[in-house]
C-alpha positions as CSV (number, residue, x, y, z in Angstrom):
1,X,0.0,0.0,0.0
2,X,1.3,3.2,-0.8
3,X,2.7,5.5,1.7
4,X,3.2,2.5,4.1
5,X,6.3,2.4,5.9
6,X,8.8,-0.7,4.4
7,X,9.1,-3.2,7.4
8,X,12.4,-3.3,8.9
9,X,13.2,0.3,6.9
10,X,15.1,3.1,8.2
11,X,11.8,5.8,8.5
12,X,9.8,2.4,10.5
13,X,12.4,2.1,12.8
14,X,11.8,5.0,14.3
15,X,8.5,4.3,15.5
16,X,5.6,6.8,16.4
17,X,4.8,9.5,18.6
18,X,2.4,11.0,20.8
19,X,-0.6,12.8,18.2
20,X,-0.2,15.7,21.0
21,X,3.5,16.0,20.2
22,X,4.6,19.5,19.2
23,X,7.4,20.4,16.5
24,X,10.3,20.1,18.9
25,X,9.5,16.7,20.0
26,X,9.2,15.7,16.1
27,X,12.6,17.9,15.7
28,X,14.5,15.9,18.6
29,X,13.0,12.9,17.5
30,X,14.4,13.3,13.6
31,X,17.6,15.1,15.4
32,X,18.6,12.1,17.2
33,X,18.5,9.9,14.0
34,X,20.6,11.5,11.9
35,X,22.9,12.0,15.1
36,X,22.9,8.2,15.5
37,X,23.0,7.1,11.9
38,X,19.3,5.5,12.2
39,X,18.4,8.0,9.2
40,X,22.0,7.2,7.5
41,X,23.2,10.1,5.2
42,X,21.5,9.7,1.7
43,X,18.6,8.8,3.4
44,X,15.5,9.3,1.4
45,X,12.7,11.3,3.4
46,X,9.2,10.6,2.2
47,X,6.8,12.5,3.4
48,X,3.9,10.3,3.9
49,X,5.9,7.1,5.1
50,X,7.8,9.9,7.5
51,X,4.7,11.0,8.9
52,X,3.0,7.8,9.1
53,X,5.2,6.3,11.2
54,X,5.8,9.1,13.4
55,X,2.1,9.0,13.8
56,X,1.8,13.1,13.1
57,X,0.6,15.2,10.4
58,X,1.9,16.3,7.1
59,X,2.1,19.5,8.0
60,X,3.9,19.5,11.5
61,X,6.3,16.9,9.5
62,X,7.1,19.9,6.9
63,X,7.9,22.3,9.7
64,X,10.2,20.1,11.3
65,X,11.7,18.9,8.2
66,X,12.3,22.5,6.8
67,X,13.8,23.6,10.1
68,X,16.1,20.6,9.7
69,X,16.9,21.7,6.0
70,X,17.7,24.9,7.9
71,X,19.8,23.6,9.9
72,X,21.7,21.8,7.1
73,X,21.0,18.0,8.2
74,X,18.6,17.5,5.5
75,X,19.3,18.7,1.9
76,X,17.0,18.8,-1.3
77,X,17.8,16.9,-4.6
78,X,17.2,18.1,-7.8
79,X,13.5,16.6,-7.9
80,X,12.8,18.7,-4.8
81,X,13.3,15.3,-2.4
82,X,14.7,15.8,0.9
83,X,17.6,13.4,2.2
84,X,20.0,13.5,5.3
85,X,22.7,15.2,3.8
86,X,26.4,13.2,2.8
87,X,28.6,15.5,3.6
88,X,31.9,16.0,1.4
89,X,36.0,16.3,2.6
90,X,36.0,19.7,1.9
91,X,32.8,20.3,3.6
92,X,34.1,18.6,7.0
93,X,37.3,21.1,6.9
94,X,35.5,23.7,6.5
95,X,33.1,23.1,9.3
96,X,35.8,22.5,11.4
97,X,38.1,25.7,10.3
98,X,34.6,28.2,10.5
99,X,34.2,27.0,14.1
100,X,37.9,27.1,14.9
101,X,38.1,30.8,14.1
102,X,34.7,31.6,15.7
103,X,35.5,29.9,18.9
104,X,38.9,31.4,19.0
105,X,38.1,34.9,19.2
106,X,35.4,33.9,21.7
107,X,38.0,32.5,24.0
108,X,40.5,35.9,23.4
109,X,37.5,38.0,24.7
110,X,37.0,35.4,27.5
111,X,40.7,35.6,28.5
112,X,40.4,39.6,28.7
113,X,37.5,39.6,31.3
114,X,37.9,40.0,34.2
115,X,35.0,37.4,35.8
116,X,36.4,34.7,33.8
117,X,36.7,32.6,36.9
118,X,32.7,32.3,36.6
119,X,33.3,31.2,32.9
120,X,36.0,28.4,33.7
121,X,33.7,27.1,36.4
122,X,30.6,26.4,34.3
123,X,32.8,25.1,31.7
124,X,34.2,22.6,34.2
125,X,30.5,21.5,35.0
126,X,29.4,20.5,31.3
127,X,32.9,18.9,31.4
128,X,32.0,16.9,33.9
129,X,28.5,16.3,32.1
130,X,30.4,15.6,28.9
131,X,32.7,12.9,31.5
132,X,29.4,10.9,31.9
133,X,28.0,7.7,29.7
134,X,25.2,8.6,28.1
135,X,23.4,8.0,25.2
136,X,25.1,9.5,21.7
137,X,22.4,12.4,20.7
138,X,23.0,13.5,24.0
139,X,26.9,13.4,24.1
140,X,26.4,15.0,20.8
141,X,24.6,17.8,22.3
142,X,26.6,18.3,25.3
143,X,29.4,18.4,23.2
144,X,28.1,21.1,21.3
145,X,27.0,22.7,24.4
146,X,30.4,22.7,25.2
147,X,31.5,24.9,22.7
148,X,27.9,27.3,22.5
149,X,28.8,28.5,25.5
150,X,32.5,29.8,24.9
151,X,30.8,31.8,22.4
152,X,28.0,32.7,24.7
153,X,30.6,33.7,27.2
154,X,32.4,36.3,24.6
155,X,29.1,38.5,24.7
156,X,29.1,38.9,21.1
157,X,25.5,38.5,19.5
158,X,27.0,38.1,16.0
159,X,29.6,35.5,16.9
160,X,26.9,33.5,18.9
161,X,25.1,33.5,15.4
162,X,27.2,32.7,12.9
163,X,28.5,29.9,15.5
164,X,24.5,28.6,15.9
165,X,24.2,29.1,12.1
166,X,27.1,26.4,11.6
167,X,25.9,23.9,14.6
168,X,23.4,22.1,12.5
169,X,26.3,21.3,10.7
170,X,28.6,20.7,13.2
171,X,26.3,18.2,14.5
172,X,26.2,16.2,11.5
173,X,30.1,16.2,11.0
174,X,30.8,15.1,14.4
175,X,28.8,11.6,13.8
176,X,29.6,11.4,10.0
177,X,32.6,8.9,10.4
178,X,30.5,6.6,12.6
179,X,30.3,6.3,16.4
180,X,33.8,5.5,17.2
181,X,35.3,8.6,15.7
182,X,32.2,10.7,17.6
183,X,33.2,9.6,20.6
184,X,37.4,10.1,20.6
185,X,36.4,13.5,19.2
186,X,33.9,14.3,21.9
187,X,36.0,12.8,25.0
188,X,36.0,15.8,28.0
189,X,39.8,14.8,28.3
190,X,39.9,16.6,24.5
191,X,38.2,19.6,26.1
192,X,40.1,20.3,29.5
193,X,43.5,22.0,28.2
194,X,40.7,24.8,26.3
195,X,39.8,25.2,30.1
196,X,42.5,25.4,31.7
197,X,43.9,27.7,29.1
198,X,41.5,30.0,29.8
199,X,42.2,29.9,33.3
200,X,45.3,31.1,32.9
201,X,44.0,33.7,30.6
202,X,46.2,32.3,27.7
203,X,44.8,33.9,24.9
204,X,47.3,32.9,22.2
205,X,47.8,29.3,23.8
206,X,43.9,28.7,23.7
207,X,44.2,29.9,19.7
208,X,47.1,27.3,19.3
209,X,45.1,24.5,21.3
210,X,41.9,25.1,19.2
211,X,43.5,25.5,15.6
212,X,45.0,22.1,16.8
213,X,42.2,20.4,18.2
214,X,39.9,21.5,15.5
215,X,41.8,20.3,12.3
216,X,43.0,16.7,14.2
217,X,39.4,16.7,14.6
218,X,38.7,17.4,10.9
219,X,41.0,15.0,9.6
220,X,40.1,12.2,11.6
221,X,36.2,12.3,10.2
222,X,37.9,12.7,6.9
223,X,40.1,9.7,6.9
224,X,37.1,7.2,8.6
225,X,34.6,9.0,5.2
226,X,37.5,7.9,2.9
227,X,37.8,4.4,4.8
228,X,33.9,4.2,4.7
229,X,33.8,5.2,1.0
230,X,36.2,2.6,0.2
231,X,35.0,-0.6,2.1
């Protein structure tokens, strides 16, 4: 029957939810499984299997799914299909080397207030968070929460953006390579010397450390795509 979810499919795995669910519950829900590889890039999203077997209608799917397209998970082909985006080499770098060079100037205004010890302290706590097992969307997003709030911390409106403009994206090249290269990438031990850096108010070693950190990051994913391409 047409529009009936394929048994043992990608889309059916997900399984339904609540008809009272709102947009951010179908957005999480969606979120997760690209975040997990459930909805593995390429992933063809049809509309009225999608919705079906999330149990919700077409047009709370669209809303989602366009603020997903947003966000750069999902992408449209030329016949106007959306699929969980593949991302390229050169995309992956250049994620990594816009975040590198938003993140540090956040840390250089960090290092120049004078409160900072109020920074370094929250940033210790979502280290610690990041320290605990949990499931991957969530070390995925405390990863990223990480790193939102050295930009939060700067107090710069228009860095906070473009960093949040890029974050959809982020999230997708940090589980790209599968769930091995997610976690070394996401370890809190990968995290601490951006800390303790800006303890010491060491702007130009914090640069170093994230120019570093952000590009051994980068070409990690990239060698696991090329490995993945291959087999």
């Amino acid at each position: 029957m047409p529009g009936t979810p394929t048994p043992g499919g990608p889309l059916s795995a997900l399984g339904a939810v609540d008809r009272t669910t709102r947009r951010e519950q179908i957005l999480v829900k969606l979120r997760d499984a690209v975040s997990t590889g459930a909805l593995a890039p390429g992933t063809h999203l049809a509309e009225i299997e999608l919705s079906e077997s999330l149990g919700v209608s077409r047009g709370t799917l669209r809303e989602a799914l366009r603020h997903l397209q947003q966000e750069g998970l999902l992408v449209s082909d030329t016949r106007g299909r959306l699929n969980v985006r593949v991302l390229t080499e050169r995309e992956v770098r250049e994620v990594f080397a816009v975040r590198s060079a938003l993140e540090a100037l956040a840390c250089e205004v960090v290092c120049a207030r004078e409160d900072r010890a109020d920074v370094v302290r929250a940033l210790r706590r979502q280290l610690e968070l990041m320290a605990d097992e949990t499931s991957l969307p969530e070390m995925v997003n405390r990863d990223l929460e990480f790193h939102a709030m050295l930009c939060r911390a700067s107090g710069n409106e228009t860095l906070l953006q473009s960093w949040l403009h890029v974050s959809g994206l982020a999230r997708a090249v940090i589980t790209a390579a599968g769930v091995d290269a997610a976690l070394a990438n996401m370890a809190a031990q990968r995290h601490a010397p951006v800390v303790d850096l800006l303890e010491r108010g060491d702007a130009e070693g914090v640069r170093r450390f994230l120019r570093s950190h952000m590009a051994e990051a980068a070409e990690q994913i990239v060698t696991r795509l090329g490995e993945h391409a291959q087999a």
